[in-house]
Steps between C-alpha positions, in 0.01 A plus 500: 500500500782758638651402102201608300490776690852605457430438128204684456607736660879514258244516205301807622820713581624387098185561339527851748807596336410390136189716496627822630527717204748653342494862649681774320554880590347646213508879598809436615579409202398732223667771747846374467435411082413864492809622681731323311316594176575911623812383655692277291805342672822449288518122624276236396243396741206241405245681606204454295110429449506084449728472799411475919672800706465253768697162356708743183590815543825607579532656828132517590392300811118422604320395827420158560181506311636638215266749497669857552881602441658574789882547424680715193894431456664637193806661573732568210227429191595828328201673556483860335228794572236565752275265669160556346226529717242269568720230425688370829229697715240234406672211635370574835639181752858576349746493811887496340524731193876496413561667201882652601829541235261569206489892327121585591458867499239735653307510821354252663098461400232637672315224508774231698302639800291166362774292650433521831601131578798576359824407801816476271571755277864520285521774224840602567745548239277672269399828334218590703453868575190773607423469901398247712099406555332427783583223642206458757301226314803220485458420903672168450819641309786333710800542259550834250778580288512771255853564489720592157209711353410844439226578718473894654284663769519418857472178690116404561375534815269205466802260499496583847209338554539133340523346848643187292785662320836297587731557231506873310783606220458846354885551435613698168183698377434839533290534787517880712394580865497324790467122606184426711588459844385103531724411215811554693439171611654409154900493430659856341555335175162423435471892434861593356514676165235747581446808586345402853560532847420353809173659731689620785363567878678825633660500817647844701837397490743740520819552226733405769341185620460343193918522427531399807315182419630459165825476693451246707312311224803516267746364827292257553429386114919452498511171655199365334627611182793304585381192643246508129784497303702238686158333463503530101811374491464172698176469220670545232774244593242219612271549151824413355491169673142431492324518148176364591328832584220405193420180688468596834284814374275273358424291795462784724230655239732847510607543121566848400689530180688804672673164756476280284580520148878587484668739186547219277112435403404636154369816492163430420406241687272309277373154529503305192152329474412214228212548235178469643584601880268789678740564735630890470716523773847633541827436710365809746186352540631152562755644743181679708336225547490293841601179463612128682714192429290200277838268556817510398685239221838471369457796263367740716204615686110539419288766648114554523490905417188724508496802298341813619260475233374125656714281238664224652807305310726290612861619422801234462850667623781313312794526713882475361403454131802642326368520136474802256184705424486341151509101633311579748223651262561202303394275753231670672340501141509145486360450901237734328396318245397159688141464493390210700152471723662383810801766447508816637574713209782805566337819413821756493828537672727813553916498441772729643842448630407392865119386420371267340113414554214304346141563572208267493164489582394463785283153626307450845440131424823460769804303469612216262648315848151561667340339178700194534502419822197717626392557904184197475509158366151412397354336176444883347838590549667174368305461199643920440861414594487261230412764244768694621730229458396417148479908388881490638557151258369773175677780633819278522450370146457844371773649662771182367283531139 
């Protein structure tokens, strides 16, 4: 009895998941055609009317339904011009818009008030100018950066008020005035390359006092000063002897380009990705994300990392791989081209000097060792260990073919 309920109740959750249809964020989607029909980018992206958003499109990520876009990453597609309205406005539930390193010009529209679910915003490195809006309605922005543009006026009070706001970067624009007293809060070089200064609170100091404090600040700055630079140089000295800094940023989760990347990593950072990958990410991004050990094998290590923009990959770390850029091109195009059902297919890597990484995607189905040898022994679970056993057999024979 406790079997045919088991069963019937196996077939109700299959025939469950067989008839949910196929959702799709149509709004959604005739928005972004339109915007990249006004704003053309300069690299291809497969955007188009036969296609999902949801399963296709480069750099677009849905909810779990499928049935609104919630996440925008194109950084570096080329795009030229001004954002049209009523394009990006009408895709309401959007929470990451990254759209940084293109050349988009003008001010910002007056309709992305619309956004107001909106918590990640990146448009730095751009050619944004005109002031500021109101930034009242986006009450869940967390992260802002609209750095490397051209924007004028003063610094909005409203930002002020985003009781959310963790992360700001308004560095190199051309903003005047003074910065609102509950942004201090924020580090100096968030606001460098302006024409801005800090809200200050006077105090009735007198002339003298203040030298007289600036004196004892400076005598007692000395031996901090020194002890800093004794301090740098013990660094130094040990990162000489230690070049794992990559790896143990990883498994900490902490992986700011700025620590980690060293001089040697090409300029531009770019990620090659294979034909037919979504994925629109750069080195940057990859480097921002928080991530944690999968395992570890004689190559190298494997890491889980989420993107800010809620992709997760896994990314392969080879470690003390001495080949050139060209062989190791070579073979990454051939790990690339292996096509196999029960193989997980390699969807880019990224070469430099010191780096050398390969990014996959992502699977929640758990381990290969927890497949084999699983936590239960029951009928179910031997009658699936010997599927796994006989996919491995194919996968075997395909890989010796």
């Amino acid at each position: 009895m406790q079997r045919i309920f088991c069963l019937v109740s196996l077939l109700s959750l299959v025939s469950l998941i067989l008839s949910r249809p196929n959702a799709e964020p149509t709004e959604d989607k005739q928005a972004l055609l339109h915007l990249v029909e006004k704003l053309a980018p300069l690299r291809p992206l497969n955007w188009n009317q036969t296609s999902s958003p949801c399963t296709s499109w480069t750099g677009v990520t849905c909810n779990s339904d499928h049935s609104r876009v919630i996440a925008i990453h194109l950084p570096g597609f080329g795009f030229h011009g001004t954002i049209p309205p009523n394009t990006l406005s009408r895709v309401t539930c959007l929470q990451t818009l990254s759209l940084r390193s293109n050349s988009i010009t003008g001010p910002l529209p007056s309709d992305f008030s619309n956004l107001s679910n909106l918590s990640f915003l990146y448009l730095q490195f751009n050619n944004f100018s005109g002031s500021l809006p109101d930034f009242s309605a986006f009450r869940n922005l967390s992260v802002l950066d609209l750095s490397n543009n051209c924007f004028t006026g003063t610094i909005p009070l409203s930002l002020s008020h985003l009781t959310h706001l963790t992360a700001i970067n308004l560095a190199n624009n051309s903003f005047s005035g003074q910065i609102p007293l509950s942004l201090h809060r924020f580090p100096n070089w968030a606001f460098v390359g302006n024409n801005v200064s800090l809200q200050t609170i006077s105090h009735s100091k007198s002339a003298k006092h203040g030298e007289t404090a600036l004196f004892w600040v400076v005598v007692a700055a000395a031996p901090v000063a020194l002890a800093a630079f004794v301090a740098f140089i013990l660094v130094c000295w040990s990162r000489k002897k230690k070049g794992d800094s990559f790896a143990r940023k990883l498994q900490k989760g902490d992986m700011s380009p700025e620590k980690v990347v060293s001089r040697d990593l090409d300029a531009n950072n770019k990620i090659f990705f294979f034909e037919g990958c979504s994925y629109a990410f750069d080195l940057e991004d990859l480097l921002r994300a928080s991530a944690e050990v999968l395992g570890k094998g004689t190559f190298g290590a494997a890491y889980k990392a989420a993107l800010e923009d809620a992709t997760t990959v896994v990314v392969k770390r080879l470690k003390e791989v001495g080949v050139g850029k060209r062989d190791f091109e070579q073979h990454m195009e051939v790990v690339g081209n292996l096509k196999h059902e029960n193989v997980v297919q390699l969807k880019g890597y990224y070469y430099s000097k010191d780096e050398k990484l390969m990014v996959y995607d992502y699977y929640t189905q758990g381990s290969l060792s927890a497949l084999l040898h699983g936590l239960y022994l029951n009928f179910a679970f031997l009658h699936f260990q010997v599927n796994v056993h006989a996919h491995l057999c194919r996968i075997f024979r395909f890989l010796g073919a």
